[in-house]
DSSP file (Angstrom, degrees, kcal/mol; ACC not computed):
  #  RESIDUE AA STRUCTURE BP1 BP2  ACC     N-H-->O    O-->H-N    N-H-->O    O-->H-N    TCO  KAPPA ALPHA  PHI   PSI    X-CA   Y-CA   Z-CA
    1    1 A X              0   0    0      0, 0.0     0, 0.0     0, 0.0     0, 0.0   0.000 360.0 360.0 360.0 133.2   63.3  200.9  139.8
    2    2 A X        -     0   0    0      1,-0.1     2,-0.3     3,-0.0     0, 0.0  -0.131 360.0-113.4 -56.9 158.9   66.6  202.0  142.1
    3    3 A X        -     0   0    0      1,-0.0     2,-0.9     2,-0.0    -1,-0.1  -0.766  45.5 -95.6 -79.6 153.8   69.1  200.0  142.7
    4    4 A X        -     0   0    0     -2,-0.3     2,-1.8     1,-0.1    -1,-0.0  -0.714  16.8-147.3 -36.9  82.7   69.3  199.0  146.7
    5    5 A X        +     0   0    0     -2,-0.9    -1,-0.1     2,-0.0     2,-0.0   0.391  53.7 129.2 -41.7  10.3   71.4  201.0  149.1
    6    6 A X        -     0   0    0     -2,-1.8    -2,-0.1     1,-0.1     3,-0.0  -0.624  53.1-142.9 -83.3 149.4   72.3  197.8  151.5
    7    7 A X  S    S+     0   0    0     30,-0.1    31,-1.6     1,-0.1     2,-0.4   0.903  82.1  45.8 -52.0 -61.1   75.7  196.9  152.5
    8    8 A X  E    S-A   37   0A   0     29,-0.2     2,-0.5    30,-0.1    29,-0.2  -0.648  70.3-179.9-101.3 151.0   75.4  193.3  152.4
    9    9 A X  E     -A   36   0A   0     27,-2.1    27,-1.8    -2,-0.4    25,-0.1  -0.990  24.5-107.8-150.4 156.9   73.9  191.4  149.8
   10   10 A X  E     +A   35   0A   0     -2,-0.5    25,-0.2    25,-0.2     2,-0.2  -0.309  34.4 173.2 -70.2 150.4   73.0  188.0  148.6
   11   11 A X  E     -A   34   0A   0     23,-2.4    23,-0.6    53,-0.0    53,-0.1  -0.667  31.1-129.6-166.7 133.3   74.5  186.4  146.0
   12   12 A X  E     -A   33   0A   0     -2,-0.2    51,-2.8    21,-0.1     2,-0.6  -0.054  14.1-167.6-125.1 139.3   74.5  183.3  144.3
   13   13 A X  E     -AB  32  62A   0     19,-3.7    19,-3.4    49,-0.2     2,-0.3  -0.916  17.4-176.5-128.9 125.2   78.2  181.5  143.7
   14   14 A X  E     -AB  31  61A   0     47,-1.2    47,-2.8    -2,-0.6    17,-0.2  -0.886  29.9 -99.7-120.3 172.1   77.6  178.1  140.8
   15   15 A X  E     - B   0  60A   0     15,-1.3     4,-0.4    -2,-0.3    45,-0.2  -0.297  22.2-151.9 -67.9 159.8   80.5  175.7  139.7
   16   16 A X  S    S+     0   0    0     43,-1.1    -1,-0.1     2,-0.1    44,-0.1   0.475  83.3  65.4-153.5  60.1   81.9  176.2  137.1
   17   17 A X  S >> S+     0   0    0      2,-0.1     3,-3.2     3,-0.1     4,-1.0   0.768 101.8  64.6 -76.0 -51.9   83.2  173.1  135.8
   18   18 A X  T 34 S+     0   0    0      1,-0.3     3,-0.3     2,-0.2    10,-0.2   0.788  98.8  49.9 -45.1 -35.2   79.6  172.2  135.5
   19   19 A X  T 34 S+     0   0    0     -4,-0.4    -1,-0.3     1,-0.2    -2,-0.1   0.601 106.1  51.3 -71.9  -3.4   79.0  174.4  133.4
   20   20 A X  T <4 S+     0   0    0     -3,-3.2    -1,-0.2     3,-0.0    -2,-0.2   0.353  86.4 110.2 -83.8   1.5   81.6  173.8  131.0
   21   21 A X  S  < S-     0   0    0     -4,-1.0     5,-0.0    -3,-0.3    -3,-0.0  -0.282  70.6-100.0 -77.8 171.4   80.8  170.6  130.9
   22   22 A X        -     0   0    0      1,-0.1     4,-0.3     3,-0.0    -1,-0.0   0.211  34.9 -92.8 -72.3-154.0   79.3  168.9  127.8
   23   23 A X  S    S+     0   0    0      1,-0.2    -1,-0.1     2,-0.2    -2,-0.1   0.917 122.1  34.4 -88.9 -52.7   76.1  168.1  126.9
   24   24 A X  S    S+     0   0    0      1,-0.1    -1,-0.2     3,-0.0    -3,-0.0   0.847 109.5  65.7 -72.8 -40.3   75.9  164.7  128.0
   25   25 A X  S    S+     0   0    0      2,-0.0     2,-0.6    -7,-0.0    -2,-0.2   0.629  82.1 107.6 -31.1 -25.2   78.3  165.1  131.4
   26   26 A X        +     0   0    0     -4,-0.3     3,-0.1     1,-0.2    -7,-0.0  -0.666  27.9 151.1 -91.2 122.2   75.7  167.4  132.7
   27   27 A X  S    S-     0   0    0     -2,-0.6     2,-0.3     1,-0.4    -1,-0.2   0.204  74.6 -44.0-132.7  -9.8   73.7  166.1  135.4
   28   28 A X        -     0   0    0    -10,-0.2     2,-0.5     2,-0.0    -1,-0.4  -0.885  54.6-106.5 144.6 171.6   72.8  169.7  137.1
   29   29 A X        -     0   0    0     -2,-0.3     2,-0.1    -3,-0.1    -3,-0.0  -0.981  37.1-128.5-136.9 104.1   74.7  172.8  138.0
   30   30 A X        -     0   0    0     -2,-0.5   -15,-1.3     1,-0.0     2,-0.3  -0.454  25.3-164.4 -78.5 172.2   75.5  173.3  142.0
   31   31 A X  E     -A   14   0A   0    -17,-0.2     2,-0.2    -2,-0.1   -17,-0.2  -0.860  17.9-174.1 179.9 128.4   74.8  176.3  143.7
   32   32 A X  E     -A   13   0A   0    -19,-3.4   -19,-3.7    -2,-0.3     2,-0.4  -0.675   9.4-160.9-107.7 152.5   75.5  178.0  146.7
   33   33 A X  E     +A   12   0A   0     -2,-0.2     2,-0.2   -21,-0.2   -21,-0.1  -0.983  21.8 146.9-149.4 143.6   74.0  181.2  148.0
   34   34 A X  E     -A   11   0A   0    -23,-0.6   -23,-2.4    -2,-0.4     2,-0.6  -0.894  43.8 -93.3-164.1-175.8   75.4  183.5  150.6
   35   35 A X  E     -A   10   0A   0    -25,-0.2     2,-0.3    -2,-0.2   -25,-0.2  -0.779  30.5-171.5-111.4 100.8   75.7  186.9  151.7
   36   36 A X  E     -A    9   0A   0    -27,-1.8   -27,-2.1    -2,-0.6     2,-1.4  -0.611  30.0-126.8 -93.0 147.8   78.8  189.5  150.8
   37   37 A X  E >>  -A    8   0A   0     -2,-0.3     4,-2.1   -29,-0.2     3,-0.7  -0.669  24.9-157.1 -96.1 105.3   79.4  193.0  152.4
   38   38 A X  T 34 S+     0   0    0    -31,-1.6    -1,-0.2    -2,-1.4   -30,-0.1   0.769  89.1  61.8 -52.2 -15.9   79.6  194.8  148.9
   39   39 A X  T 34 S+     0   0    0    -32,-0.3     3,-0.4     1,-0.1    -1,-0.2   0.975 114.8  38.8 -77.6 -44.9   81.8  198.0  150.4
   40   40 A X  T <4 S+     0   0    0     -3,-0.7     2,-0.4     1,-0.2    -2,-0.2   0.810 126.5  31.3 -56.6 -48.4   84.7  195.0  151.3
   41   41 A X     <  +     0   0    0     -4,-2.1    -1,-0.2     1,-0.2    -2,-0.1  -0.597  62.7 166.2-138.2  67.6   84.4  193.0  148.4
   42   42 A X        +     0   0    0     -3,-0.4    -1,-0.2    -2,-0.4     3,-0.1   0.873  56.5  72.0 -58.9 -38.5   83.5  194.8  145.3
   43   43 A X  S    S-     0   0    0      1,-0.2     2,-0.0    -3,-0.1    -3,-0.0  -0.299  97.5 -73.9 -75.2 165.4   84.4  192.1  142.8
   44   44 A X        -     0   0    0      1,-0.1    -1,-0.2    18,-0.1    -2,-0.1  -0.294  56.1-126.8 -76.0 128.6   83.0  189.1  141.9
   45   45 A X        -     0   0    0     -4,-0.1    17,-0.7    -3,-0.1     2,-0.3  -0.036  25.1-176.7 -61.7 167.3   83.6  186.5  144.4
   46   46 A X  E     +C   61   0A   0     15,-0.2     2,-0.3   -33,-0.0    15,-0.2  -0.929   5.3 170.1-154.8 155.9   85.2  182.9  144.2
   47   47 A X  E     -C   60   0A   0     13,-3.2    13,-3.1    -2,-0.3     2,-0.6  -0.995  41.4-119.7-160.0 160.7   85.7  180.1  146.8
   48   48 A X  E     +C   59   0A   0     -2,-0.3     2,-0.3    11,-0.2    11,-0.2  -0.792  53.3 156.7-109.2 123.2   86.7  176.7  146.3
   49   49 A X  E     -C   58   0A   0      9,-2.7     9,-1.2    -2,-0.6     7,-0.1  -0.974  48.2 -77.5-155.3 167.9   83.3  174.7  148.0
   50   50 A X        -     0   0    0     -2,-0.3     2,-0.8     7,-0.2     7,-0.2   0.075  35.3-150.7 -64.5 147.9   82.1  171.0  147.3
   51   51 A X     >> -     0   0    0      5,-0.2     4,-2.5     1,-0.1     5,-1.8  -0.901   4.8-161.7-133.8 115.4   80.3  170.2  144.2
   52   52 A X  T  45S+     0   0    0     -2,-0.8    -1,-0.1     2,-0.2     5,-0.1   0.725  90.7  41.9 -68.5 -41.1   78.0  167.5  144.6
   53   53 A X  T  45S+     0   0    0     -3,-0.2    -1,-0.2     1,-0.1    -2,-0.1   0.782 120.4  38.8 -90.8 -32.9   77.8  166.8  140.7
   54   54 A X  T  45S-     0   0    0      2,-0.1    -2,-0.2     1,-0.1    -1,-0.1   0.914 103.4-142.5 -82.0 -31.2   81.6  167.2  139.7
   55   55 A X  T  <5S+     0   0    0     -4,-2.5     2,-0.3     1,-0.3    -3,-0.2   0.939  70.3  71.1  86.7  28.9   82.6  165.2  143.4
   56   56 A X  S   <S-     0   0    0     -5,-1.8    -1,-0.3    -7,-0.1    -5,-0.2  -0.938 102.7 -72.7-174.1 142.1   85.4  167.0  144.2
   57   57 A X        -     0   0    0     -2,-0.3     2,-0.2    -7,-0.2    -7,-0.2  -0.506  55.5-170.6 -48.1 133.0   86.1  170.8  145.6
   58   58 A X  E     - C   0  49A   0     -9,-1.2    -9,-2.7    -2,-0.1     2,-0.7  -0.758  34.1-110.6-164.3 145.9   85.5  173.5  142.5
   59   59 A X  E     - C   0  48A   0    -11,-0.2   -43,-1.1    -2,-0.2     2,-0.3  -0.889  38.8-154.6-111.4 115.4   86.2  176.6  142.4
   60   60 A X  E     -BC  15  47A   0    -13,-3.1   -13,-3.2    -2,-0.7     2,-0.3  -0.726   7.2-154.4 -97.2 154.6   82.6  178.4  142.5
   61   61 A X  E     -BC  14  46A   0    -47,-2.8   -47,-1.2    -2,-0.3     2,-0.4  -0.681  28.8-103.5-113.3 161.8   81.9  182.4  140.8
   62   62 A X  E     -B   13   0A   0    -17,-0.7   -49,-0.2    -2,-0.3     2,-0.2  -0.710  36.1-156.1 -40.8  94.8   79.3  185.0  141.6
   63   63 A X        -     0   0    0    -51,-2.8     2,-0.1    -2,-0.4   -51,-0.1  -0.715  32.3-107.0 -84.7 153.6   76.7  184.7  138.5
   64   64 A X              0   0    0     -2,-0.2   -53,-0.0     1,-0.1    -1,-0.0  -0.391 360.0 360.0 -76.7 161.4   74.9  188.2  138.1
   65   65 A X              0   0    0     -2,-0.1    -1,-0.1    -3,-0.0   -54,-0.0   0.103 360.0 360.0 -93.4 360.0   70.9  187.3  139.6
């Protein structure tokens, strides 16, 4: 299968204090999804957005899909 010739694409940004967190701390993993123009922003995004679980602004990454 090809890869996809589109500019922009979706792509899915989680916290990622939640995921460092331990075993018992973990209540769920946010995630956001939104759209990037890949020719502008070749690298893996980050943005500081709300995290529901941690309760505070988090700095979320671009996980691969």
């Amino acid at each position: 299968m090809a890869k996809s010739k589109e500019v922009r694409v979706t792509i899915n940004l989680e916290c990622i204090d939640c995921v460092r967190g331990g075993v018992g701390n973990n209540r769920g993993v946010s995630r956001y999804t939104t759209r990037k123009n890949r020719r502008n922003t070749p690298i893996r995004l980050e943005l500081r957005k709300f995290c529901r679980y941690c309760g505070e602004h988090t700095i979320h990454k671009e996980v691969k899909k």
